[in-house]
C-alpha positions as CSV (number, residue, x, y, z in Angstrom):
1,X,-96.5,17.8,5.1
2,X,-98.7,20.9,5.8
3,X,-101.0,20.8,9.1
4,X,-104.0,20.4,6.7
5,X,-102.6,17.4,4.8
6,X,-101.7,16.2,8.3
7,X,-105.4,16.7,10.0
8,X,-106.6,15.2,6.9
9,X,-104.9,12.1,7.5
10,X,-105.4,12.2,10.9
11,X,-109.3,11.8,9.9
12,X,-109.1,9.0,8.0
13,X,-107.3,7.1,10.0
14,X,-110.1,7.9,12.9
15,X,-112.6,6.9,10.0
16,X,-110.9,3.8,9.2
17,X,-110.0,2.5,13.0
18,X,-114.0,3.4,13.8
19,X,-115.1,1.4,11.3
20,X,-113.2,-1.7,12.0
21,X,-114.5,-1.0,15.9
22,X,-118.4,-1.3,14.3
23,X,-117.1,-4.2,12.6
24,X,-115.6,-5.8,15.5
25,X,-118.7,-4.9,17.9
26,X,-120.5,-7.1,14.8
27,X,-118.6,-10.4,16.1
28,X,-119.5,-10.2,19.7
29,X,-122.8,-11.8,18.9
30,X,-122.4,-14.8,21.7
31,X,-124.6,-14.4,24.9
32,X,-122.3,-15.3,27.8
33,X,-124.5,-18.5,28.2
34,X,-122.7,-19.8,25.2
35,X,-119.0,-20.8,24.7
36,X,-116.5,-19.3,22.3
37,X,-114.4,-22.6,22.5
38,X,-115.4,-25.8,22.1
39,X,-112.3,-26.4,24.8
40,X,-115.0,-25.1,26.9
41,X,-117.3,-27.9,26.8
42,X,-117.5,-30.6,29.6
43,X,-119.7,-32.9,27.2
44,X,-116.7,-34.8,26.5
45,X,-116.4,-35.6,30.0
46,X,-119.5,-36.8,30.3
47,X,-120.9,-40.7,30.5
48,X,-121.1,-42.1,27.2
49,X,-124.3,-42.4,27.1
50,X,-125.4,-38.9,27.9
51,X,-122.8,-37.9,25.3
52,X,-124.5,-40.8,22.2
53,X,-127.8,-38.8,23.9
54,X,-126.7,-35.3,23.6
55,X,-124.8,-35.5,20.6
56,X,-128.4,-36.9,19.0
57,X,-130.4,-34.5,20.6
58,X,-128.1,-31.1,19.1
59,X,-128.2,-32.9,15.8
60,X,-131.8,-33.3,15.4
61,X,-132.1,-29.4,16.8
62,X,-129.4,-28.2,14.1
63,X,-131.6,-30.3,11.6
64,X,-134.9,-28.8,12.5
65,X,-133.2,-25.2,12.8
66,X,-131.8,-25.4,9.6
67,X,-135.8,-26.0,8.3
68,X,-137.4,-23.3,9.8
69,X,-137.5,-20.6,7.5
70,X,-137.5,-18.0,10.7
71,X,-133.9,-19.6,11.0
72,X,-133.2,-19.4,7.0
73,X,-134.5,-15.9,7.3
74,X,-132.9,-14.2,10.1
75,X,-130.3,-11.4,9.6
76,X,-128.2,-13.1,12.3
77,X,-125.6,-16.3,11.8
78,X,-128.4,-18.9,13.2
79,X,-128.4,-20.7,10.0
80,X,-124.5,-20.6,9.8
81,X,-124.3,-21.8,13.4
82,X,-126.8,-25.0,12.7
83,X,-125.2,-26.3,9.5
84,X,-121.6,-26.2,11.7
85,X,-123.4,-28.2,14.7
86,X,-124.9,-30.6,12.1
87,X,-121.5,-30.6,10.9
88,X,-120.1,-31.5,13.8
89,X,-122.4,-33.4,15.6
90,X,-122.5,-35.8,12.7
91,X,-118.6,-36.1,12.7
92,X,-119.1,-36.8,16.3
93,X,-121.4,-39.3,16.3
94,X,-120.1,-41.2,13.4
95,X,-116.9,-41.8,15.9
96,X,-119.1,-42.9,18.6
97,X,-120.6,-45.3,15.9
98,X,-116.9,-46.8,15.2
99,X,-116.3,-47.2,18.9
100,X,-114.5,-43.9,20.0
101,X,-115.3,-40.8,21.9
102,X,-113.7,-37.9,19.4
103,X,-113.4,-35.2,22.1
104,X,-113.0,-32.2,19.6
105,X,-115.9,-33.0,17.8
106,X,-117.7,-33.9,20.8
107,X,-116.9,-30.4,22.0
108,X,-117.7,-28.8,18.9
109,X,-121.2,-30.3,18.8
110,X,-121.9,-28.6,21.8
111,X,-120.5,-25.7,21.4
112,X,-121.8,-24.9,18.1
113,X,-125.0,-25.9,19.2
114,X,-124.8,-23.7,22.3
115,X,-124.2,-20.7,19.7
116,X,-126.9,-21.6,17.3
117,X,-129.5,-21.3,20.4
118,X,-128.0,-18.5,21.5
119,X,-128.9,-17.0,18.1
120,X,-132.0,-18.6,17.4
């Protein structure tokens, strides 16, 4: 391999690991208010009835998000991030309905919801 052939390669393997960085940078989109987990949530722990409230409440924000054209519009992942909390709120609630308190979609109701805000 000459030292041209070699620089050569060098480049576009600094070319290729740059872009994955500016892709990468592209997924940090979370303000630190909202979680990355839905472990991180302490809804679950919560009294049932501020869960039944809550879990209501996110729905009928991911409903109303997923209306407004701003949200249907924007270059960002609100949209995505509203259909997921309707998702999951609805999956949540429907196992508060039968009797039980689903902790993972519990969490996930709130944690989507805390990103869809975070991106609205």
């Amino acid at each position: 391999m000459t030292v041209k052939s070699l620089l050569r390669s060098m480049a576009v393997a600094s070319g290729l690991v740059l872009a994955g960085s500016a892709g990468a940078a592209d997924l940090n989109i979370h303000s630190s208010a909202s979680c990355v987990s839905y472990t991180q949530s302490t809804l679950p722990s919560q009294a049932p009835e501020l869960i039944k409230q809550t879990l209501w409440d996110n729905f009928q924000s991911a409903e109303a998000g997923m209306n407004d054209p701003r949200v249907q519009a924007s270059s960002r992942q609100a949209f995505t991030w509203a259909m997921e909390t309707r998702w999951a709120c609805t999956a949540a609630i429907g196992y508060l309905n039968g009797g039980n308190i689903d902790e993972e979609s519990v969490g996930k109701c709130d944690c989507f919801h805390q990103r869809f805000v975070s991106l609205k």
